[in-house]
C-alpha positions as semicolon CSV with decimal commas, in nm:
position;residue;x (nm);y (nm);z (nm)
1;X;1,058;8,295;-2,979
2;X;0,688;8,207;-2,924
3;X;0,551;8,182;-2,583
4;X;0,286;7,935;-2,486
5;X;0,026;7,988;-2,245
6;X;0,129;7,805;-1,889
7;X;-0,202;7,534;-1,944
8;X;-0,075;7,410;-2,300
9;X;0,291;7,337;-2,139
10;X;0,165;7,116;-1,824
11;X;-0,102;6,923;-2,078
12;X;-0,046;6,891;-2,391
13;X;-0,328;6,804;-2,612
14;X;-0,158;6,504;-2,739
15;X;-0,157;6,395;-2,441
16;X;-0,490;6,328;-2,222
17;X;-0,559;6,378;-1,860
18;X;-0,525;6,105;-1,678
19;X;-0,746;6,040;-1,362
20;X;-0,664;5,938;-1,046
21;X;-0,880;5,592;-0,959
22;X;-1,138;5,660;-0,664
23;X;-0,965;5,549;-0,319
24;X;-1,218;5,276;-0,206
25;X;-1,447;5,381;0,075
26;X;-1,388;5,263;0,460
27;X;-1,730;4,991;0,394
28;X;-1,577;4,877;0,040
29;X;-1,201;4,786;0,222
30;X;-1,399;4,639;0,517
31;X;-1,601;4,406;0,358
32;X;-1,279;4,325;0,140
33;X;-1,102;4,247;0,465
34;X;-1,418;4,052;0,579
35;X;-1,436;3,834;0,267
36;X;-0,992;3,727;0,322
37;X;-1,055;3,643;0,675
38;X;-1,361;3,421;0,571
39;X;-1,174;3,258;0,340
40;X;-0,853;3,208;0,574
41;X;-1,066;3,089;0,826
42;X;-1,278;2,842;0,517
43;X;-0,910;2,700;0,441
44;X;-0,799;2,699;0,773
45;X;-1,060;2,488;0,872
46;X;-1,069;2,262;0,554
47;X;-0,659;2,171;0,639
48;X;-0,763;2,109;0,972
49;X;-1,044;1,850;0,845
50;X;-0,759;1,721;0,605
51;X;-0,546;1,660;0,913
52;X;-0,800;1,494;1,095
53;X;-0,899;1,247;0,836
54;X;-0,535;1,168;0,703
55;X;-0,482;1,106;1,102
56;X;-0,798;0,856;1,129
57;X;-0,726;0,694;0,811
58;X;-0,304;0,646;0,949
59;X;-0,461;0,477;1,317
60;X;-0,724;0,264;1,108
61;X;-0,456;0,094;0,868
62;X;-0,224;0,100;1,226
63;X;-0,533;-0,156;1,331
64;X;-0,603;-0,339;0,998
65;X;-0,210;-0,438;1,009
66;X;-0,207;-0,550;1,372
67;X;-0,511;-0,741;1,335
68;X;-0,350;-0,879;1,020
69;X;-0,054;-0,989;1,172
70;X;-0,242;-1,177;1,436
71;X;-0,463;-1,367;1,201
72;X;-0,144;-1,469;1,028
73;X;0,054;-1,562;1,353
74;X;-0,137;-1,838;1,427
75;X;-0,196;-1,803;1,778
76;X;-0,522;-1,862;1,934
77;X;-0,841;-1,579;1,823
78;X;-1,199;-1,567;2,048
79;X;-1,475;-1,429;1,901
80;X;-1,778;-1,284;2,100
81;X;-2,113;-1,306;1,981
82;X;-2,426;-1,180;2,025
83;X;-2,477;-1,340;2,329
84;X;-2,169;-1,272;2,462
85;X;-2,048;-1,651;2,463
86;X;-1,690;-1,668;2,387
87;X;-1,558;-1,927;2,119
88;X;-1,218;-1,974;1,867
89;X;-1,256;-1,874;1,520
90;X;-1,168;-2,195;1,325
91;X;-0,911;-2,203;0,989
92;X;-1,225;-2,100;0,755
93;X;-1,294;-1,760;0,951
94;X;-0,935;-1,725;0,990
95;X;-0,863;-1,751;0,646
96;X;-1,204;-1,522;0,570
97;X;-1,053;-1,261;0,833
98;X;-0,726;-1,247;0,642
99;X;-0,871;-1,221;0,323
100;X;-1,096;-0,889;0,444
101;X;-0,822;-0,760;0,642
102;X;-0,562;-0,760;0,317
103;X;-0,856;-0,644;0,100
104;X;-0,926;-0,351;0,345
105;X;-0,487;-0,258;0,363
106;X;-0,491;-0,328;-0,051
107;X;-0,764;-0,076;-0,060
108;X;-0,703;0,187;0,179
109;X;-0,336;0,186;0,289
110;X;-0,088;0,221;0,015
């Protein structure tokens, strides 16, 4: 029986060396752990804006239906204008009011 030197038995020639990768350096993880907490804090903050404007958008169509339902009721609507004098809105602006106010739920409150 043949002996082989120690070196040919732990690698084989067949079979190359493979190298470790480089551990990355303290600046290379800290700037990777800079760049995820920029973008949590990017999303973070876009969700929040999402929140915000889905909230707005729910009290405006809250507004557009009550103002809706008054127009349609019938009852008795002043109007201020420029002035400040006070006077009813007659059937044409009523019916113009109703018209914009469907229009604006149609539009943006499915």
């Amino acid at each position: 029986m043949r002996r082989l030197p120690m070196q040919q038995l732990r690698h084989p020639p067949s079979l190359p060396r493979q190298r470790s990768k480089a551990r990355p350096t303290l600046a290379e993880r800290n700037a990777d752990f800079n760049k995820r907490r920029l973008d949590t804090a990017e999303k973070d903050q876009k969700s929040a804006q999402d929140a915000q404007q889905a909230a707005s958008k729910a009290e405006n169509c809250k507004k557009t239906r009550t103002n809706l339902a008054a127009l349609e009721s019938g009852q008795r609507i002043i109007d201020i204008d420029a002035g400040g004098e006070r006077s009813f809105i007659d059937d044409t602006q009523r019916a113009r009011r109703i018209k914009e106010n469907q229009a604006l739920l149609a539009q943006n409150c499915q």
